[in-house]
C-alpha positions as CSV (number, residue, x, y, z in Angstrom):
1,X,-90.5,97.6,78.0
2,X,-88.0,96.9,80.5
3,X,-88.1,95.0,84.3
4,X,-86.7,98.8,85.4
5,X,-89.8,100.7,83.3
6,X,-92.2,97.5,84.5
7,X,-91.1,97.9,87.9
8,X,-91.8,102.3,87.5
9,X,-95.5,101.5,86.2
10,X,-96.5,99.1,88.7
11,X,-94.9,101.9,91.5
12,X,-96.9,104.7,89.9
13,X,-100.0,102.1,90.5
14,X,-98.8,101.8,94.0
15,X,-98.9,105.2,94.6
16,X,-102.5,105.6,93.3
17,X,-103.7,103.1,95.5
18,X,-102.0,105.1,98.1
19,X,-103.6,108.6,97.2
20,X,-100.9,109.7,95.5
21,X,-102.0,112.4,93.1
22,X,-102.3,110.9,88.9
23,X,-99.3,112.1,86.8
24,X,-101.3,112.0,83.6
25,X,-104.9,112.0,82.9
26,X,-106.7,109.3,81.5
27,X,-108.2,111.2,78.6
28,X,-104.2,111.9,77.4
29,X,-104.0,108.6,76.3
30,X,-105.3,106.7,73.3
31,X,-107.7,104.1,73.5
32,X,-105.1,101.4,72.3
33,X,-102.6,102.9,74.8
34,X,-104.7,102.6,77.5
35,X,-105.0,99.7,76.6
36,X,-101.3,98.4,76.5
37,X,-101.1,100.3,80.1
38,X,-103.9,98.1,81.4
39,X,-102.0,95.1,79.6
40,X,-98.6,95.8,81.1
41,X,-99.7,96.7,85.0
42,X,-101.8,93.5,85.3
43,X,-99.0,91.3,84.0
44,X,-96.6,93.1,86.0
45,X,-99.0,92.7,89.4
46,X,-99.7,89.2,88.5
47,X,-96.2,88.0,88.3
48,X,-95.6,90.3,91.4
49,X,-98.7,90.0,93.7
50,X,-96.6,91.6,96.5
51,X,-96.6,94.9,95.5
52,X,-100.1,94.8,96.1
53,X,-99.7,93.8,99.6
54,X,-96.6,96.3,100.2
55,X,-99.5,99.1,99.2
56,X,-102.0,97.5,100.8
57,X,-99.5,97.7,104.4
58,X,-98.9,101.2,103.5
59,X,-102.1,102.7,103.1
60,X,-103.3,101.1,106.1
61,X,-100.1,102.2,108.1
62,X,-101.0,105.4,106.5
63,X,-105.0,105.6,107.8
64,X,-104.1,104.0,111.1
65,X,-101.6,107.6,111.5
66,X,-104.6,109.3,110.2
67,X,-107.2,108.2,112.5
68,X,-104.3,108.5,115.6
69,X,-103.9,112.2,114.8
70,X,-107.4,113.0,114.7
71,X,-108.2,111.0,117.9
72,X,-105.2,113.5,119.3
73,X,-107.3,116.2,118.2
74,X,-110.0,115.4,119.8
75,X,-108.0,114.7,123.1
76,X,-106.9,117.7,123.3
77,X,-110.2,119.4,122.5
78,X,-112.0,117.9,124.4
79,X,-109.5,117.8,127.7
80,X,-111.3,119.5,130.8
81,X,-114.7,117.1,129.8
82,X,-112.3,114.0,129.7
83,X,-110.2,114.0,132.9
84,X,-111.7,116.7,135.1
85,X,-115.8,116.6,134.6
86,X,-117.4,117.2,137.9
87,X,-119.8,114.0,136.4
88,X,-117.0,111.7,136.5
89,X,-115.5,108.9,139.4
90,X,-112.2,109.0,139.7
91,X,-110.0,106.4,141.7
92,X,-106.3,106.0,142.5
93,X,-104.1,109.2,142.5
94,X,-106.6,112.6,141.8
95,X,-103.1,114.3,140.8
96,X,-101.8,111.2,139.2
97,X,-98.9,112.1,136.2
98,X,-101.0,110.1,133.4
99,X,-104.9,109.7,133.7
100,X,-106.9,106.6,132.3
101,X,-109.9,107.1,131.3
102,X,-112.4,103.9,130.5
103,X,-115.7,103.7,129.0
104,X,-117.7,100.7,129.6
105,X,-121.3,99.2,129.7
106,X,-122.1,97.0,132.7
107,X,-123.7,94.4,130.3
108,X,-120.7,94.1,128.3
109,X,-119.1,91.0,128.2
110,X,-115.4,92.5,127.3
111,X,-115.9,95.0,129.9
112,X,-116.2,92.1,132.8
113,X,-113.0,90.5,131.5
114,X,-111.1,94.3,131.2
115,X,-112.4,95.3,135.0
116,X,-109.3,93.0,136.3
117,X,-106.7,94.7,134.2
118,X,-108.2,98.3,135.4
119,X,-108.3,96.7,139.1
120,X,-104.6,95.6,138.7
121,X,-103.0,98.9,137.1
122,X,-105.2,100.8,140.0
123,X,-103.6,98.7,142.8
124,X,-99.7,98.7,141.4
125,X,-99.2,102.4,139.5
126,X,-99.6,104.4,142.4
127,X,-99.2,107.6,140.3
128,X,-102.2,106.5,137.9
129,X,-105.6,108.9,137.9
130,X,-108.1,106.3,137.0
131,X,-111.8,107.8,135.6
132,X,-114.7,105.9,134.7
133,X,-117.5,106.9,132.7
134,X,-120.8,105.0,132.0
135,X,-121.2,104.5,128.3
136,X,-124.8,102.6,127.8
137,X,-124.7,101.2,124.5
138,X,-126.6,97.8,124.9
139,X,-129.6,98.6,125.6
140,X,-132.3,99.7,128.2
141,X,-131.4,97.5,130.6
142,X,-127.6,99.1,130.5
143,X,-129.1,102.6,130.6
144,X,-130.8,101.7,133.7
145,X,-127.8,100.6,135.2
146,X,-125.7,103.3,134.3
147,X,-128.6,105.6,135.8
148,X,-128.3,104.0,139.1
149,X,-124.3,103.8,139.0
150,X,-124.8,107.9,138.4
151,X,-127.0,108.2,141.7
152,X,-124.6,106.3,143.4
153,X,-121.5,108.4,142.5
154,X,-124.1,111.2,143.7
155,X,-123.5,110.2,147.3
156,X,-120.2,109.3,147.2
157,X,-117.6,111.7,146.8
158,X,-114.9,109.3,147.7
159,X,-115.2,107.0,144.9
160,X,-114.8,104.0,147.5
161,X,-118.7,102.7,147.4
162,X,-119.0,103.5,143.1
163,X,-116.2,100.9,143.1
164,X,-117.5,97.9,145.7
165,X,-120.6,99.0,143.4
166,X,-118.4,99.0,140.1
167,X,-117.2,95.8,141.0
168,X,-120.4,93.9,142.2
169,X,-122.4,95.0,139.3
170,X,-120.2,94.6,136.3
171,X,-118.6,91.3,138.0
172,X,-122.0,90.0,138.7
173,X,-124.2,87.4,136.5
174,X,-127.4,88.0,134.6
175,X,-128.4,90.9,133.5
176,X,-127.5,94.4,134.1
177,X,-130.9,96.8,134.6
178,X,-132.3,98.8,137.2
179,X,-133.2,95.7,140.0
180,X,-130.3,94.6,139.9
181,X,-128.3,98.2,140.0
182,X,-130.8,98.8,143.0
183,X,-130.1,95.4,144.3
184,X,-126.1,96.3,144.5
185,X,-126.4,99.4,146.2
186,X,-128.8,98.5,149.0
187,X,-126.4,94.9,149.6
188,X,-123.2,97.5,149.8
189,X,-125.3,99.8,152.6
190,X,-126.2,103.0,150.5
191,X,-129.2,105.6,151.4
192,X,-132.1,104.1,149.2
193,X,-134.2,107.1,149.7
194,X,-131.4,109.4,148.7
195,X,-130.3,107.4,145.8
196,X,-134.4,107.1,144.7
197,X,-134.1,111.2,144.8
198,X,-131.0,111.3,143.2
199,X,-132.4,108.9,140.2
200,X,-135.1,111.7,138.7
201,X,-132.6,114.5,139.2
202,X,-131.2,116.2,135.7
203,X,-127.7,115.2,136.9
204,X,-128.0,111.8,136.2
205,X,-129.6,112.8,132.6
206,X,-126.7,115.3,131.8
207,X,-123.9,112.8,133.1
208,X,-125.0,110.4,130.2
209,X,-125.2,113.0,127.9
210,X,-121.7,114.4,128.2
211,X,-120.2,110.3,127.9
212,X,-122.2,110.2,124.3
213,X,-121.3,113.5,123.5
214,X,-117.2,112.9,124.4
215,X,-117.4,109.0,122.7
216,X,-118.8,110.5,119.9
217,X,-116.4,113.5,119.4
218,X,-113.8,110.2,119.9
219,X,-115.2,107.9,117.4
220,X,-116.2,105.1,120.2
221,X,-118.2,102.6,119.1
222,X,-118.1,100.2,121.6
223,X,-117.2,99.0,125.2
224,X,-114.9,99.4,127.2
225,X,-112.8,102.2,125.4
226,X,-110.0,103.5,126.8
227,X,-108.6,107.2,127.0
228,X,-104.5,107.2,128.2
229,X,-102.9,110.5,128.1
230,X,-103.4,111.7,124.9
231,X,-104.1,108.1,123.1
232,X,-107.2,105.8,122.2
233,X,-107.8,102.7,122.3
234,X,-110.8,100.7,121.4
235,X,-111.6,96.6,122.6
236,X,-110.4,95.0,125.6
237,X,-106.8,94.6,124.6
238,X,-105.6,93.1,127.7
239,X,-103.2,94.3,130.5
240,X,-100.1,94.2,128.7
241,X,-100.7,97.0,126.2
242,X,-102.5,99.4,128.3
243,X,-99.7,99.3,130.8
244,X,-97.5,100.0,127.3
245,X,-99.9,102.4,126.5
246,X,-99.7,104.3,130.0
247,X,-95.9,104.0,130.4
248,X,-95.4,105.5,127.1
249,X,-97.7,108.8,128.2
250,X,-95.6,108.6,131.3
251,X,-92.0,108.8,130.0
252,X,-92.3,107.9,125.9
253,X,-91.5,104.3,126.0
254,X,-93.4,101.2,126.6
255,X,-91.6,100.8,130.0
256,X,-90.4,103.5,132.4
């Protein structure tokens, strides 16, 4: 066989890796000619390993595309629950040209070190709509939190207390449960008894609801997770790309 036909067979295996649809069936072949098949792709991938990797690349480039266009989807379907809830806080510009949504857990450990790049896009992009939603995912102690973080947005339609509270809580030490929610909110001067009522009302049950039901329609798995414009991104990936990430929903370029 020649480098030219060598170099077609290990493509066509390429291609399979990638999804591609098979040319020929199996079952067309003889058993010794499957054989010399098997004999000439591996000694064509071991003396070229690389073509392995190109695929490899590919089909991850390929999923990543994937996985973007779905998230997209569910953007877009999902819209009206994602940037304008009535169960939601939102800071900075209310008619802001991009919105940036973040889901995060108050004993999360990422989440502490990600507050300061929220705090710092907040204070310089004054045409940013920031939205916060409480995503519990580490346990009861984080579901009691994000209770008492719900009855504090209850009595705050400003969003100035929820963030001294934001901020207190999440940049606090120990633990995260209901004591130390309560503890917050009574240090930055909120109405105990109200916030006591507001705990046992449905609201605080149906806010929590709709964050699960919108991180699960957006594959989110953990804290914080970000919605910007129409993109998702998952982890704390540091100030630097989620300013890329809102500059290109602002003007399609990673800076306007």
């Amino acid at each position: 066989m020649t480098s030219f036909s060598r170099f077609l067979t290990a493509a066509s295996v390429a291609l399979l890796a990638l999804g591609a649809p098979q040319i020929s069936r199996a079952d067309e072949f003889s058993s010794p000619q499957r054989g010399e098949i098997e004999r000439i792709v591996r000694e064509y991938l071991v003396a070229h390993p690389e073509v392995l990797q190109e695929a490899m690349a590919e089909l991850e480039k390929r999923q990543s595309a994937a996985e973007s266009e779905k998230h997209k989807a569910a953007v877009k379907q999902y819209s009206q629950a994602l940037f304008s809830s009535p169960r939601q806080v939102v800071l900075g510009n209310p008619t802001g040209n991009v919105t940036f949504v973040e889901f995060f857990d108050y004993n999360c450990g990422y989440c502490k070190r990600a507050m300061d790049d929220m705090l710092t896009l907040l204070k310089n992009d004054p045409k940013l709509k920031v939205v916060l939603k409480e995503f519990p995912v580490l346990g009861p102690g984080s579901v009691e939190a994000a209770r008492v973080a719900v009855a504090v947005r209850m009595q705050d339609k400003t969003g100035k207390k929820y963030l001294e509270f934001h901020q207190k809580l999440l940049g606090g030490r120990g633990q995260a449960d209901k004591a130390h929610a309560l503890a917050v909110a009574k240090d930055i001067g909120l109405d105990m008894g109200r916030l006591d009522k507001d705990l046992e009302s449905p609201e605080v049950k149906a806010t929590l609801e709709e964050s699960f039901k919108l991180a699960e329609a957006l594959g989110l798995n953990g804290t914080p997770s970000y919605v910007i414009g129409d993109d998702v991104v998952i982890g704390a990936v540091g100030i630097d790309a989620l300013k890329e990430k809102v500059n290109n929903s602002r003007c399609g370029k990673p800076s306007c």
